[in-house]
C-alpha positions in Angstrom: -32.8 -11.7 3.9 -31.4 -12.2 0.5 -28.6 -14.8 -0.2 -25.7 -12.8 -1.4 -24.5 -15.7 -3.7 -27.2 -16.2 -5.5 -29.7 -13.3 -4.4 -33.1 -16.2 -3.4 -35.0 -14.9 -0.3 -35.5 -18.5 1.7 -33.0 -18.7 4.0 -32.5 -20.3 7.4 -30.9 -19.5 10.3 -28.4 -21.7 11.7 -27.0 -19.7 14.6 -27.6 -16.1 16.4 -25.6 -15.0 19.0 -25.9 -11.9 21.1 -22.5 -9.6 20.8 -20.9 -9.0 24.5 -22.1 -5.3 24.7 -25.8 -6.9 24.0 -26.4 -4.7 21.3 -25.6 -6.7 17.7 -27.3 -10.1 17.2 -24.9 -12.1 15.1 -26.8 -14.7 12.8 -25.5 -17.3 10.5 -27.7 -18.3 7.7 -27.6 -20.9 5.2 -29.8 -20.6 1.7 -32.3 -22.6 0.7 -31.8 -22.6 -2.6 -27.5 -22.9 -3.1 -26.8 -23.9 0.3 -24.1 -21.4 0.7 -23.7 -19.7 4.2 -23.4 -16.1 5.0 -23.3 -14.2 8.3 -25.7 -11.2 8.9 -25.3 -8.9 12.1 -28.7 -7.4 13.1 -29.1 -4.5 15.3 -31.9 -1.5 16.7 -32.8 1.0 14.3 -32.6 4.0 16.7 -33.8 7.4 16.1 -31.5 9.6 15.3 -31.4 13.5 14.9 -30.8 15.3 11.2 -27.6 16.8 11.1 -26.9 20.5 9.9 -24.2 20.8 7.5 -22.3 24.2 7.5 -24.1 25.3 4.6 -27.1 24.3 6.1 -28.2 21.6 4.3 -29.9 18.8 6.7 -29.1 15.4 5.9 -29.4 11.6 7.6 -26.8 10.7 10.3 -24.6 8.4 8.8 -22.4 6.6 11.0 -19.7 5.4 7.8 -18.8 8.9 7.6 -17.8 9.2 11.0 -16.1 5.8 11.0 -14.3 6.9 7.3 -13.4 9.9 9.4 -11.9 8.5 12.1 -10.2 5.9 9.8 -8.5 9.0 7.6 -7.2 10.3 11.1 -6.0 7.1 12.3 -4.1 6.4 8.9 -0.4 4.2 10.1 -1.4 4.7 13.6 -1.7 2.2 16.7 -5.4 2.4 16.5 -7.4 -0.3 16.0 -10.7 -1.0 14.1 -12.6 -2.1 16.9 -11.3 1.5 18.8 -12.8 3.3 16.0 -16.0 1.2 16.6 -16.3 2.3 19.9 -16.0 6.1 19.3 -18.6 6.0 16.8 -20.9 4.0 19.3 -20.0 6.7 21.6 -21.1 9.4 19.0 -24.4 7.5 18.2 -25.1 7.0 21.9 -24.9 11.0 22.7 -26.7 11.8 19.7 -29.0 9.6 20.9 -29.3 10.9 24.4 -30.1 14.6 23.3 -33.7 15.6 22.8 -32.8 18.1 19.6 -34.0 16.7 16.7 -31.2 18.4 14.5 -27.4 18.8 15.3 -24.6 21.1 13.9 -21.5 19.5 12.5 -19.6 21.5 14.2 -21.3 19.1 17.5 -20.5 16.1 16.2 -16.8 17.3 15.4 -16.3 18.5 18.9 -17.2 15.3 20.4 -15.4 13.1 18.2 -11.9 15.4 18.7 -12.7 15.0 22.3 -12.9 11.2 21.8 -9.7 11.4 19.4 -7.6 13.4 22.1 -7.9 10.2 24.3 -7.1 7.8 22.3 -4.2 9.4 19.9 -3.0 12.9 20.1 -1.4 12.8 16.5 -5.4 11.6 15.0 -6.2 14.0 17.3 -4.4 17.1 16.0 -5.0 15.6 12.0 -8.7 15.7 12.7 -8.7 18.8 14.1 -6.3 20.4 11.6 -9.2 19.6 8.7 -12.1 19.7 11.3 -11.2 23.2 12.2 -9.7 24.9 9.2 -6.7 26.9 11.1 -6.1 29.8 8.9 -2.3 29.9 9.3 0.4 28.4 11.4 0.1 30.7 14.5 -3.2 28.8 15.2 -2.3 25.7 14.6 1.1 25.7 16.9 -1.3 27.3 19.8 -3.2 24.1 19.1 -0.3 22.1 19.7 0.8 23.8 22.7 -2.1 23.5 24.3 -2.4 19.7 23.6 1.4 19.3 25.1 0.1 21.7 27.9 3.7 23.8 26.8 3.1 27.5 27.9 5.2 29.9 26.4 
């Protein structure tokens, strides 16, 4: 691991700890060479599927675009950091679970709306008002309705 201070490779580690899901080991580190410490979080590389873009490019699962995502949803909302965490751990674990080795978008946006609609119906309906590209207002209020179970 290199030092980010001053970028040497000996390093030791001082402490590791296990995170409470089990999942992330926490390690503090100390350099050999400047004696600075720094914290790294280690965790499985796991397999996971290509995803299908709309245009149908294929490209890596990245798990920051989900989180930045989620974040852009969540904007001035009650919805905290380690929330957003969890949903995406949620995405990775079901992507995870399936035996394709590619996945539509349009998958992954589904399950993270569903994810959204129980934990904050206004991220819920931003999301879903970008994720699902309502082409005028008529869709968009059935949207709503149906999310405040309002029937006309």
């Amino acid at each position: 691991m290199k030092c980010p201070f001053c970028r040497d490779l000996e390093n030791k580690v001082i402490d590791s700890r296990l995170s409470k899901e089990g999942d992330i080991i926490r390690r503090r580190r100390e350099c050999l060479r400047c004696e600075r410490r720094f914290t790294t979080y280690e965790r499985v590389e796991e397999m996971l599927p290509m995803i299908v873009k709309k245009d149908g490019r294929r490209e890596v699962y990245d798990r920051l675009k989900v989180i930045a995502g989620l974040k852009k949803a969540c904007e001035k909302r009650p919805v905290t950091v380690a929330a957003l965490e969890a949903v995406a751990d949620k995405v990775e674990g079901t992507l995870q679970e399936r035996p394709e080795k590619e996945i539509a978008t349009a998958d992954i946006g589904a399950f993270v709306m569903e994810e959204l609609k129980k934990l904050d119906k206004v991220a819920y309906v931003r999301f879903a008002s970008v994720y699902r590209h309502f082409r005028d207002i008529g869709e968009f209020m059935t949207e709503l309705k149906d999310l405040l179970n309002v029937k006309e």
